[in-house]
Backbone as CSV, one residue per row, in Angstrom:
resi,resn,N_x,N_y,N_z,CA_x,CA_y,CA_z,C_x,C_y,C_z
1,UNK,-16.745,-25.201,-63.469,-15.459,-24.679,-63.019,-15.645,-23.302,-62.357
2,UNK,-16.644,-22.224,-63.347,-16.394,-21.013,-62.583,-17.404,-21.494,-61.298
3,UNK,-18.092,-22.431,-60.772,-18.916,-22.455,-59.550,-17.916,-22.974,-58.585
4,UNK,-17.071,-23.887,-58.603,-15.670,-24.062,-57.578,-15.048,-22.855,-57.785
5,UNK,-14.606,-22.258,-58.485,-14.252,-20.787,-58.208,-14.792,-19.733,-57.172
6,UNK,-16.267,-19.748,-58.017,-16.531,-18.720,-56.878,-16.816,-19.248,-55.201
7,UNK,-17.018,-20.320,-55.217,-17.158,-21.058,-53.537,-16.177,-20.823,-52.824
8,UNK,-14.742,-21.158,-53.816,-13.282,-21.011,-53.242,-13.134,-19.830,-52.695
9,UNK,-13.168,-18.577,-53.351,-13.456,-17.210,-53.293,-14.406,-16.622,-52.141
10,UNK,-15.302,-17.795,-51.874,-16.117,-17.447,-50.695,-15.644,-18.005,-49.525
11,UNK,-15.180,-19.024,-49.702,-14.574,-19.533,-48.241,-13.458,-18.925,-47.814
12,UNK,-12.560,-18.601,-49.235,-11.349,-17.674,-48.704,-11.697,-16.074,-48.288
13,UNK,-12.863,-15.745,-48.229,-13.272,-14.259,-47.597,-14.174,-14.485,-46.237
14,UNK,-14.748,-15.847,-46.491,-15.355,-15.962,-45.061,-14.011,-16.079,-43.778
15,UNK,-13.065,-16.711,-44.188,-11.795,-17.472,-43.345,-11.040,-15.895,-43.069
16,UNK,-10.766,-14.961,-43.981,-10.307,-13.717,-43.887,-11.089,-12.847,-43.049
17,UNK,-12.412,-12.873,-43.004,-13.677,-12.299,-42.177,-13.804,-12.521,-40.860
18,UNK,-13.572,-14.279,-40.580,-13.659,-14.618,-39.657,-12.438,-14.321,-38.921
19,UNK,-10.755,-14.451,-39.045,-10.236,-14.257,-38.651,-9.552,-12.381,-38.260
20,UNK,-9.943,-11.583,-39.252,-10.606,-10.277,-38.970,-11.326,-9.887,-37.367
21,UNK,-12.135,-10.566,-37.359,-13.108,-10.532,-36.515,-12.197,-10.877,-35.260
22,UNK,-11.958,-12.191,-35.302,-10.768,-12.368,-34.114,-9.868,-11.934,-33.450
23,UNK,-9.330,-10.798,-34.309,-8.068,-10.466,-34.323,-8.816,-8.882,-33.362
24,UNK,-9.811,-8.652,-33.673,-10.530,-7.117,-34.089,-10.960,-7.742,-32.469
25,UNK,-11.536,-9.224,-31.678,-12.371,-9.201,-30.890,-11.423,-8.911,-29.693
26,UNK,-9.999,-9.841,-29.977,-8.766,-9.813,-29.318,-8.524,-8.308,-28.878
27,UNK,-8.046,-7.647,-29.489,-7.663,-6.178,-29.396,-8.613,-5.466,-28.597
28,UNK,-10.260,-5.497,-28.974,-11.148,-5.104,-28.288,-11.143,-4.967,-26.726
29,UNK,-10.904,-6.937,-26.371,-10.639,-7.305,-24.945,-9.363,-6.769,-24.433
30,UNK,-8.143,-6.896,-24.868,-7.265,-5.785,-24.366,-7.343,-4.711,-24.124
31,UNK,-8.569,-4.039,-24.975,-8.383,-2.404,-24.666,-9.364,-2.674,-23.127
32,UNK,-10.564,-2.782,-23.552,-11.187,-3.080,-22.082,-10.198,-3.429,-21.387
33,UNK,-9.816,-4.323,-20.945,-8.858,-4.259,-19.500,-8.174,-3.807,-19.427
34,UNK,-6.852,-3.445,-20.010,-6.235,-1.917,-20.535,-7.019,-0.804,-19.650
35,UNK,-8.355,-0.420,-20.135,-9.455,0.731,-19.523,-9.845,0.292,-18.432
36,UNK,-10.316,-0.690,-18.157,-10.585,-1.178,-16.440,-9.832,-0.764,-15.603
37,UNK,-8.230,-1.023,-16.027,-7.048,-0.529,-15.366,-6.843,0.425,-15.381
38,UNK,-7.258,1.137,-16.168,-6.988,2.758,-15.697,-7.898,3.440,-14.914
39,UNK,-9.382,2.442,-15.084,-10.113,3.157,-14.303,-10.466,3.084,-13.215
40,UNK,-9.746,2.319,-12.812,-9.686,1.346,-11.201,-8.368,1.367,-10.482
41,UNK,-7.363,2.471,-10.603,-5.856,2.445,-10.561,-5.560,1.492,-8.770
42,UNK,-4.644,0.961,-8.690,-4.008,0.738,-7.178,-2.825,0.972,-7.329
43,UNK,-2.320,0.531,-5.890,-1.157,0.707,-5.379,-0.184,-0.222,-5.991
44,UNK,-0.621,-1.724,-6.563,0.423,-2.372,-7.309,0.251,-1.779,-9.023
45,UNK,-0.559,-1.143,-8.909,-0.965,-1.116,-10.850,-1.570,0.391,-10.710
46,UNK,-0.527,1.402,-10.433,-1.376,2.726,-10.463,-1.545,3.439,-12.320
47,UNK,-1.567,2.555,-13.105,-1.424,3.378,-14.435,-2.601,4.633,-14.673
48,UNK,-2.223,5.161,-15.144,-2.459,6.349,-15.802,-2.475,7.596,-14.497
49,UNK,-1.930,7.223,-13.135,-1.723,8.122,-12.172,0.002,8.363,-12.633
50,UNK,-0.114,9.381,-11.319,1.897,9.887,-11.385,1.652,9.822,-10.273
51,UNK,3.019,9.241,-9.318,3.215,9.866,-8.174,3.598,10.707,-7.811
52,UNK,3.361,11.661,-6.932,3.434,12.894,-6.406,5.270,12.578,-5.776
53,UNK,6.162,13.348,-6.128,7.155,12.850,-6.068,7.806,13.447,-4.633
54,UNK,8.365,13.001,-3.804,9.058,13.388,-2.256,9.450,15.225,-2.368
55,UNK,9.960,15.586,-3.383,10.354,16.822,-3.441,9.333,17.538,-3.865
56,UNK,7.617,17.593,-3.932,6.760,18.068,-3.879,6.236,18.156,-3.047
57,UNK,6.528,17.548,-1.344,6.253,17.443,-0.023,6.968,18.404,0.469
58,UNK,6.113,19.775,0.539,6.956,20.454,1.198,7.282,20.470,3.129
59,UNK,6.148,19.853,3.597,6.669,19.204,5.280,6.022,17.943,5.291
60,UNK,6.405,17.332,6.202,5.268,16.406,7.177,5.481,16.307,8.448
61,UNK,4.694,16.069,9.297,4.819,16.531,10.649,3.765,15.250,11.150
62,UNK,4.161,15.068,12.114,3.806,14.260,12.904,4.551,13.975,14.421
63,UNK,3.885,13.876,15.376,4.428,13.183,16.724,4.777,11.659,16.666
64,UNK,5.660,10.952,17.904,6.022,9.720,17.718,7.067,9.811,17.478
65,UNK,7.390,8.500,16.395,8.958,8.316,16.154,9.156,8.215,14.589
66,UNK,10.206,9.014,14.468,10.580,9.070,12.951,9.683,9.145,12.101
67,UNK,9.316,10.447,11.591,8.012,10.540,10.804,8.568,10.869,9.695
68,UNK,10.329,11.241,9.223,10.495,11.253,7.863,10.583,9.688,7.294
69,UNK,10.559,8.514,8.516,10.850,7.397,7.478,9.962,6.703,6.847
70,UNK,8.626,7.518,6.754,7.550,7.137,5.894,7.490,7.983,4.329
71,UNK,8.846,8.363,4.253,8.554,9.020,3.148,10.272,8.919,2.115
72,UNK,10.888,8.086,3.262,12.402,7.354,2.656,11.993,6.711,1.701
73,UNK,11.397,5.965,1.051,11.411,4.845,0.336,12.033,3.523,0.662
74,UNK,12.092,3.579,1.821,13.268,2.480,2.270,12.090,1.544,3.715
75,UNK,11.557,0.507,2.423,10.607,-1.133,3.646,11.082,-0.826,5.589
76,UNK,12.828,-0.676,5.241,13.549,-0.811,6.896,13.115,-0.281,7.855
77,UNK,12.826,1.185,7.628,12.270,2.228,8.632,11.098,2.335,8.604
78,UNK,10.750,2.967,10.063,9.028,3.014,10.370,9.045,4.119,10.922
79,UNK,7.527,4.545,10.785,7.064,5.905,11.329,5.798,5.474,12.698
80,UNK,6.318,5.388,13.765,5.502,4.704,15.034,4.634,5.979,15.596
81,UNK,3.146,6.384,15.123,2.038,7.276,16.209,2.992,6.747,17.308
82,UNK,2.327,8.119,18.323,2.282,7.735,19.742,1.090,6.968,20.436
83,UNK,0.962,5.728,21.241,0.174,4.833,21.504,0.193,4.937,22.933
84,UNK,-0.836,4.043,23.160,-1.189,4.183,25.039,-0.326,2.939,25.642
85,UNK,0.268,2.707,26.304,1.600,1.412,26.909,0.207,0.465,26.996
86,UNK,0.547,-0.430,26.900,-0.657,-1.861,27.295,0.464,-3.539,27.828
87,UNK,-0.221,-3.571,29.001,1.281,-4.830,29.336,0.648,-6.152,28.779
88,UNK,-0.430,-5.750,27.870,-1.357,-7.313,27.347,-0.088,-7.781,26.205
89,UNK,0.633,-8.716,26.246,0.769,-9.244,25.014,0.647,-9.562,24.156
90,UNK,-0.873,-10.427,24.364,-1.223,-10.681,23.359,-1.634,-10.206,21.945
91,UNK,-2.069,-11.217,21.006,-2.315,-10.502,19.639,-3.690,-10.020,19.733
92,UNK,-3.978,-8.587,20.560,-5.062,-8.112,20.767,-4.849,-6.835,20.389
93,UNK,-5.681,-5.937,19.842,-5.200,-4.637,19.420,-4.984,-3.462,20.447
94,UNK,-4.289,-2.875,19.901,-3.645,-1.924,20.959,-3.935,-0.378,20.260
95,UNK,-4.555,0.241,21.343,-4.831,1.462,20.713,-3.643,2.627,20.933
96,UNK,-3.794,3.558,19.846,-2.745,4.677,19.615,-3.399,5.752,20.755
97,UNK,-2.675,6.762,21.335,-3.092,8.298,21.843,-4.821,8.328,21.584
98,UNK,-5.181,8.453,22.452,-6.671,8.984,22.638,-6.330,10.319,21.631
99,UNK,-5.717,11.340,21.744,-5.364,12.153,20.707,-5.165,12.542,19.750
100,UNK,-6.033,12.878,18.598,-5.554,12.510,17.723,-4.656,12.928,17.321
101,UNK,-4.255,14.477,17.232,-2.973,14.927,16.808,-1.831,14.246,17.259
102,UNK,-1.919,13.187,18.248,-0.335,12.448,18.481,-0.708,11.025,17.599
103,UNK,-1.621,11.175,16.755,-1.161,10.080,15.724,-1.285,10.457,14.069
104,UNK,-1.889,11.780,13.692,-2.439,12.271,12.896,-0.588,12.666,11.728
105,UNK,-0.233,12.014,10.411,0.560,12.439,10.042,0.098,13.705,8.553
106,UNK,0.498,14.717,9.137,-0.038,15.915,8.009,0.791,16.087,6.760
107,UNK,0.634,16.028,5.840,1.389,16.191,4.536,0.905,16.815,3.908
108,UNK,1.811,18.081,3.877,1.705,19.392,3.158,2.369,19.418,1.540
109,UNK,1.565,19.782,0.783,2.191,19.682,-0.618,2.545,21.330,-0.677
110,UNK,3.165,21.045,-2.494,3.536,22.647,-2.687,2.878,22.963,-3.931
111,UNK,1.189,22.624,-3.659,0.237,23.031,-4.239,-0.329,22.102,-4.506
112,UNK,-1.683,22.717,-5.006,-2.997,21.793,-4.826,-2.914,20.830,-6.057
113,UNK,-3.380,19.514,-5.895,-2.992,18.503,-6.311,-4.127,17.780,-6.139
114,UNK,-4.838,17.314,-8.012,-5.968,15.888,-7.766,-5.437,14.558,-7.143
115,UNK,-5.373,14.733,-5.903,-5.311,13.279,-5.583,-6.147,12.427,-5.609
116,UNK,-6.001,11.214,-6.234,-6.708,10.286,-6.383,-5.937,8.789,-5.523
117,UNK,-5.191,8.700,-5.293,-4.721,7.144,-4.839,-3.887,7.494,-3.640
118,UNK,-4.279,7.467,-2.193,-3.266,7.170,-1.538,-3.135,6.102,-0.688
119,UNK,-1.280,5.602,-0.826,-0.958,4.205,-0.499,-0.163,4.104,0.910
120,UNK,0.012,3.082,1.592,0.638,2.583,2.785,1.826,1.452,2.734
121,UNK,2.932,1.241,3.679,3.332,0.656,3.572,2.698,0.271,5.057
122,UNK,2.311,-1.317,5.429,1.976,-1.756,6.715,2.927,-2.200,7.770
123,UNK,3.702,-1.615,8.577,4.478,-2.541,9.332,5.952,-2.458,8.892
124,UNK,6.762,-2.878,9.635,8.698,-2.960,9.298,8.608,-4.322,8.501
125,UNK,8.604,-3.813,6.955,8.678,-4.836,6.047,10.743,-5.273,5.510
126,UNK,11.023,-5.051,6.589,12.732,-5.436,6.418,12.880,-7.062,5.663
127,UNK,12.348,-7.682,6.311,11.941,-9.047,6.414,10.594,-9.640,6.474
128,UNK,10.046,-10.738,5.717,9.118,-11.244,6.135,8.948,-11.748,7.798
129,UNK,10.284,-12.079,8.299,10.186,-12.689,9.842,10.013,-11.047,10.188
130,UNK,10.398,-9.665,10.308,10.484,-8.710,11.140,9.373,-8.135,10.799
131,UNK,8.720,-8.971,9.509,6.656,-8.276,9.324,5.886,-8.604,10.287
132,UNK,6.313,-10.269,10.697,5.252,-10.902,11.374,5.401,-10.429,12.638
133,UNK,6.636,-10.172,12.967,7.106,-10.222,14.798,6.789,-8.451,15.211
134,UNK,6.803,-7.699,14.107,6.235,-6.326,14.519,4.781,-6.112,14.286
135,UNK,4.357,-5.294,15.226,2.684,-5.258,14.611,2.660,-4.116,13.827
136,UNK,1.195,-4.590,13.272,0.776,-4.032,12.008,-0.519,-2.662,12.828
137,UNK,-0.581,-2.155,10.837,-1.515,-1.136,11.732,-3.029,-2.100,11.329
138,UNK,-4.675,-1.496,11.845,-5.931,-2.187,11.798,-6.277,-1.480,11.154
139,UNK,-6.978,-0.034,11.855,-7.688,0.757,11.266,-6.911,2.097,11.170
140,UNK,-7.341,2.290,10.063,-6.559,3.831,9.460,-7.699,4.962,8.677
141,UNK,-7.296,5.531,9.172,-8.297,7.033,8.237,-6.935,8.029,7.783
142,UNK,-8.108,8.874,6.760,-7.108,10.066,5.995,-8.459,10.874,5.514
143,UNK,-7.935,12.156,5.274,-8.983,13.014,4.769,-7.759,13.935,4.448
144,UNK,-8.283,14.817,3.102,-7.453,16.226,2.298,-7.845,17.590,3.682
145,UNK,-8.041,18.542,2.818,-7.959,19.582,3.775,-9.255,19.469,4.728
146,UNK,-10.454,18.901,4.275,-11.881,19.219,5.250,-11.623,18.154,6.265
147,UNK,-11.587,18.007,7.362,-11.710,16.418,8.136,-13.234,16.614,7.674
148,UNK,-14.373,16.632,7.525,-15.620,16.225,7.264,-15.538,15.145,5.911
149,UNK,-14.504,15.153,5.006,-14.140,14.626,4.429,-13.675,13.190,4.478
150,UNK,-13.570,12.638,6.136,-12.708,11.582,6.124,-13.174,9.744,5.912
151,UNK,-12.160,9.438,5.644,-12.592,7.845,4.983,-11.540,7.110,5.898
152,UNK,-12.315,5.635,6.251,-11.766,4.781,7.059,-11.420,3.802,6.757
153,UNK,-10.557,2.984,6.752,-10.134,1.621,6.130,-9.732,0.779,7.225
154,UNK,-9.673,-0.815,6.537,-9.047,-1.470,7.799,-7.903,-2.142,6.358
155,UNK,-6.758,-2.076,7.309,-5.797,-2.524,6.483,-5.456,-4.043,6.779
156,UNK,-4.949,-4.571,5.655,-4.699,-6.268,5.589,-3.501,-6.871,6.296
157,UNK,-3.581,-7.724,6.558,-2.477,-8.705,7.007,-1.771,-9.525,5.774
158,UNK,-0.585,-9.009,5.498,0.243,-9.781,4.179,0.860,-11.144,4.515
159,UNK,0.791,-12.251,3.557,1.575,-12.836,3.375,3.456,-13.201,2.936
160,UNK,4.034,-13.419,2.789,5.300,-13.502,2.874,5.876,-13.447,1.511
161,UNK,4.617,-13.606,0.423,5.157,-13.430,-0.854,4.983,-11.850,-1.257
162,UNK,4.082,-11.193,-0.226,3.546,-9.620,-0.684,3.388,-8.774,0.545
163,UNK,4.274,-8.759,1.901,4.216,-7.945,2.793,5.098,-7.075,2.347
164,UNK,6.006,-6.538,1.527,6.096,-5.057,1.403,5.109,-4.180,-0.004
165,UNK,4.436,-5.052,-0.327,3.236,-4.470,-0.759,2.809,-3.149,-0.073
166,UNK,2.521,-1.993,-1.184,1.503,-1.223,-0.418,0.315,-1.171,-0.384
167,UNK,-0.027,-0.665,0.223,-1.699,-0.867,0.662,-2.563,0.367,0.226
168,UNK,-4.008,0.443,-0.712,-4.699,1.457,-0.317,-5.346,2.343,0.521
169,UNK,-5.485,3.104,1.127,-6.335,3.747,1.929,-7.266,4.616,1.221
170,UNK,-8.343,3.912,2.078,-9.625,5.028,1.750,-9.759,6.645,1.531
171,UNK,-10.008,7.192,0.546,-9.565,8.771,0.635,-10.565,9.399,-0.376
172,UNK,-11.278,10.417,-0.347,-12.110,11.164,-1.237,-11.198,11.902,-1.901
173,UNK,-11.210,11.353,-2.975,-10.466,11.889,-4.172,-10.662,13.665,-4.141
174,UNK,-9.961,14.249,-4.779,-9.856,15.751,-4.818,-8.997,16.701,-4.541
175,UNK,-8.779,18.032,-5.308,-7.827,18.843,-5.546,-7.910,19.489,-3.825
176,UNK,-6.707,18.692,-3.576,-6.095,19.373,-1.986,-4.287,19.943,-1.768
177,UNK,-3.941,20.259,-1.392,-2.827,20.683,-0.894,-2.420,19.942,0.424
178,UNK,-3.219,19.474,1.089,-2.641,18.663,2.535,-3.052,17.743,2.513
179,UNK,-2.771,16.149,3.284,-3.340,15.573,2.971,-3.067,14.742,4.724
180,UNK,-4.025,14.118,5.160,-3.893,13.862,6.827,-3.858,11.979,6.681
181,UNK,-3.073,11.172,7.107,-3.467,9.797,7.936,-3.061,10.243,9.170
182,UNK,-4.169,8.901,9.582,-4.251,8.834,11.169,-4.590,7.333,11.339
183,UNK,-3.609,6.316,11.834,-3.674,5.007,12.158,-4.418,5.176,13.571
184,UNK,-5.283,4.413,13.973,-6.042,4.379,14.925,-5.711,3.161,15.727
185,UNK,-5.533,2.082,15.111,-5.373,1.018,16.851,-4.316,-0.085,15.674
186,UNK,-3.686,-0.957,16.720,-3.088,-1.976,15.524,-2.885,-3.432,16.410
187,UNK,-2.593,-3.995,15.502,-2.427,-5.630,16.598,-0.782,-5.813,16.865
188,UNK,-0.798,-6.281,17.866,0.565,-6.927,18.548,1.427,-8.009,17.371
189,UNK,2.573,-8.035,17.234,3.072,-9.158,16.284,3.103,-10.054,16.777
190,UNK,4.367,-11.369,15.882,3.810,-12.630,16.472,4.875,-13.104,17.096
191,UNK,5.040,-14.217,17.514,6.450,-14.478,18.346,7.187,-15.017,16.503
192,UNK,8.516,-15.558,16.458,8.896,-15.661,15.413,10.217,-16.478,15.983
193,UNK,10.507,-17.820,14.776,12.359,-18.032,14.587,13.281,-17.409,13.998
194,UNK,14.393,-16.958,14.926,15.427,-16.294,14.195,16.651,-17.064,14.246
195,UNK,17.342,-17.259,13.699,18.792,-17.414,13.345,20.238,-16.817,12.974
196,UNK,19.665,-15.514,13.287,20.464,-13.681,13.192,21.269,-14.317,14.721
197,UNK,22.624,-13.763,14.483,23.276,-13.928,15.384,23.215,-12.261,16.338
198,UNK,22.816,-11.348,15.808,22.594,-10.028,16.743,21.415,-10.392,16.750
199,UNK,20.320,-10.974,16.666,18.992,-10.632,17.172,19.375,-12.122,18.512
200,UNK,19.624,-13.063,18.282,19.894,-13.929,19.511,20.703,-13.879,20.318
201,UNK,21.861,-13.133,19.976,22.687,-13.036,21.238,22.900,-12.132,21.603
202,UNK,23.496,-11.104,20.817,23.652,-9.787,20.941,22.601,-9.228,21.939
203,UNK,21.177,-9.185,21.605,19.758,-8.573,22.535,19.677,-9.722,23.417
204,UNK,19.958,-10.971,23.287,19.846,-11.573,24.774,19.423,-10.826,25.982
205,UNK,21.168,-10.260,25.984,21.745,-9.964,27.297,19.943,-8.718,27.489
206,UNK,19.488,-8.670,26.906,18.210,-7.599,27.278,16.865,-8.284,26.789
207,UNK,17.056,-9.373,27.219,15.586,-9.849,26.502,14.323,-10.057,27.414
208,UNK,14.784,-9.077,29.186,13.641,-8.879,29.367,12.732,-7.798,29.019
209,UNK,13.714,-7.110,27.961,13.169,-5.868,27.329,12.589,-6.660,25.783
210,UNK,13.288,-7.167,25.225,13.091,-8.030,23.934,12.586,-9.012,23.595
211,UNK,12.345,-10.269,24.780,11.793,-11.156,24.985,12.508,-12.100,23.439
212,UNK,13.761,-12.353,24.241,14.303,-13.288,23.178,14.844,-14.554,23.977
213,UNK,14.484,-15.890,23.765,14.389,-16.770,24.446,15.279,-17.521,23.429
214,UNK,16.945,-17.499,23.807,17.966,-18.755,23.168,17.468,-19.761,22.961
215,UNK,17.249,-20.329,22.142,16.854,-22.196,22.283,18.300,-22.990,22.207
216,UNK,19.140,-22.028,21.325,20.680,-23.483,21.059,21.378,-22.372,20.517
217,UNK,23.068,-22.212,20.417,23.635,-21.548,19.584,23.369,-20.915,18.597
218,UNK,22.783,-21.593,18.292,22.061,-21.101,16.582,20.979,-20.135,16.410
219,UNK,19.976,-20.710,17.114,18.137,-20.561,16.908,17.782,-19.651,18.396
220,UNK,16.529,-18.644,17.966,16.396,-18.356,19.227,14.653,-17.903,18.920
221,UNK,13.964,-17.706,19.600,12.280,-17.391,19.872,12.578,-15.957,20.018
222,UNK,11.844,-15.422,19.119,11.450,-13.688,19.591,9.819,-12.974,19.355
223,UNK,9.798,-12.649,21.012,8.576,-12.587,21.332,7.964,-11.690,20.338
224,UNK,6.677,-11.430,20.788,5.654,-10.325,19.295,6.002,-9.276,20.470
225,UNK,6.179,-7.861,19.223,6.320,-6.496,19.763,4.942,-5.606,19.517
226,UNK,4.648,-4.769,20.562,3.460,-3.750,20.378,3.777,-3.154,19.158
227,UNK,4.886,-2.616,18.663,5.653,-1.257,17.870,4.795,-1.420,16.768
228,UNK,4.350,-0.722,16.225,3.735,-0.762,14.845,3.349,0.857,14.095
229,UNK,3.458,0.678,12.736,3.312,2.141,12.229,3.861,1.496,10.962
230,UNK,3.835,2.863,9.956,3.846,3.098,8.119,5.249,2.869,7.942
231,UNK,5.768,2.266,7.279,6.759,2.250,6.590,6.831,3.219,5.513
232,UNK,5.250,3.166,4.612,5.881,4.398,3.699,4.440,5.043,3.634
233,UNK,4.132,5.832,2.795,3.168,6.366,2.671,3.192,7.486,1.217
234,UNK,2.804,6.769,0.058,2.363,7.528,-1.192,1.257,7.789,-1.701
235,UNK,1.503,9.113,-2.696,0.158,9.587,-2.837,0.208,9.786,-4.267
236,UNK,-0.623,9.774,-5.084,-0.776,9.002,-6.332,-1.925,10.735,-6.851
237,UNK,-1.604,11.612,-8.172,-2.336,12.094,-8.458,-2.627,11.903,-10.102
238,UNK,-4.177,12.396,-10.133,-4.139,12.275,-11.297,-3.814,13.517,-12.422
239,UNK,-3.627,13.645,-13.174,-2.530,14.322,-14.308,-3.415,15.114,-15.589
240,UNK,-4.742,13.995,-15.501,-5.243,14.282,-17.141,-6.539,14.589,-17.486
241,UNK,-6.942,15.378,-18.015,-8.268,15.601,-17.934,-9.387,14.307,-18.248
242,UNK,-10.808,15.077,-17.926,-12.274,14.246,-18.197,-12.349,13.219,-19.739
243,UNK,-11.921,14.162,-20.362,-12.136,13.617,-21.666,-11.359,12.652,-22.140
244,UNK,-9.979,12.923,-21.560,-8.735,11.879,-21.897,-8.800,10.540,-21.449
245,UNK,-9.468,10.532,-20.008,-10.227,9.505,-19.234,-10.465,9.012,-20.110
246,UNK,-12.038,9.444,-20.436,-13.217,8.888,-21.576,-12.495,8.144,-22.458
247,UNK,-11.695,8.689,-23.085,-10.981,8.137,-24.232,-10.305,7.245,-23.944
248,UNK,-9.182,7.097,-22.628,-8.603,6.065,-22.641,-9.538,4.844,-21.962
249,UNK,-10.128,4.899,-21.108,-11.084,3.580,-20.842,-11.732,3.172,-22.109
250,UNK,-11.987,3.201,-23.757,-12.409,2.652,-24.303,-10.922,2.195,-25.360
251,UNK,-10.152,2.905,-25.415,-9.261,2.542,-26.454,-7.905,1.843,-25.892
252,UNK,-7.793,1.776,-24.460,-6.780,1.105,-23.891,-5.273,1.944,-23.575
């Protein structure tokens, strides 16, 4: 009797041990990815960053068109560099100002700030149809205060479930006060169906400016536009010291 006892006693501490262990391996794997994620922050999952909030921008400046609406929060509006006219239609890229200062947008903070993450919005994300039919930007750079500093990216083409997604840009992390993009060339959009009664009839009457081709009352073809530029543009700093890091990449 006491030998079924003590077996019982052993299986019920192995089963407690083992499930211990499980519970202990579980938690483990959460914290790791938990810590992966912090140590790998983006633009959809910036944890353990803050964003640098609009009223810590003390200017931005830029040439072109509307350079505060990269900093509205609002997909609708765009911030368009100045670009060279090109009568190519096609979906071929089109370069901005040989200049750079007529595409260069400067963002001045109101003090120096670890930046670590800065993000893009690509294109007039109003609509998935007004993503595709406007062009996007290709290649983009940014650098903090040194331009010797600068990093180049080529930005993505979204799908319809994630074009107002923002986008990363390449950037050497570090305590700056200014912070520079500069979109460099971008592609033409695409032609597109609309069913908007001001985008088909209303712009008709100008669609050798718009290239909007009625098909029926209803439906109409609208050609791809050169126009392209940021919808938004955030900058992501980090907050917490070396050690806190350390600590949180292992404990989650």
């Amino acid at each position: 009797m006491r030998y079924l006892l003590d077996k019982f006693v052993d299986v019920i501490a192995g089963f407690l041990g083992a499930l211990i262990l499980v519970v202990f391996l579980a938690w483990r794997a959460t914290s790791l990815a938990t810590g992966a994620a912090y140590a790998s922050p983006s633009c959809q999952d910036p944890r353990g960053l803050e964003r640098v909030p609009t009223t810590s921008v003390i200017s931005h400046t830029a040439k072109g068109h509307n350079a505060g609406d990269a900093f509205d929060g609002i997909p609708s509006t765009l911030w368009e560099p100045m670009k060279v006219p090109s009568p190519d239609p096609d979906n071929k890229l089109v370069a901005f100002s040989e200049k750079s200062q007529d595409r260069v947008m400067t963002i001045k903070l109101d003090r120096e700030r670890d930046i670590a993450l800065v993000c893009v919005g690509n294109g007039l994300s109003r609509t998935a149809s007004t993503y595709r039919n406007f062009g996007r930007i290709h290649d983009i750079a940014a650098w903090g205060a040194d331009e010797n500093d600068i990093e180049r990216s080529a930005l993505r083409n979204l799908d319809d479930a994630t074009f107002q997604d923002l986008q990363a840009v390449a950037f050497k992390r570090g305590n700056t006060a200014v912070v520079h993009v500069r979109p460099d060339d971008s592609y033409y959009g695409q032609e597109v169906e609309s069913y908007d009664p001001d985008v088909c009839h209303t712009e008709a009457e100008h669609r050798g400016v718009n290239r909007v081709e009625v098909r029926d009352e209803q439906g109409c073809l609208v050609g791809p536009t050169d126009r392209a530029g940021l919808s938004e543009i955030a900058l992501y700093e980090e907050t917490t010291s070396s050690f806190e890091r350390f600590l949180r990449f292992f404990t989650g």
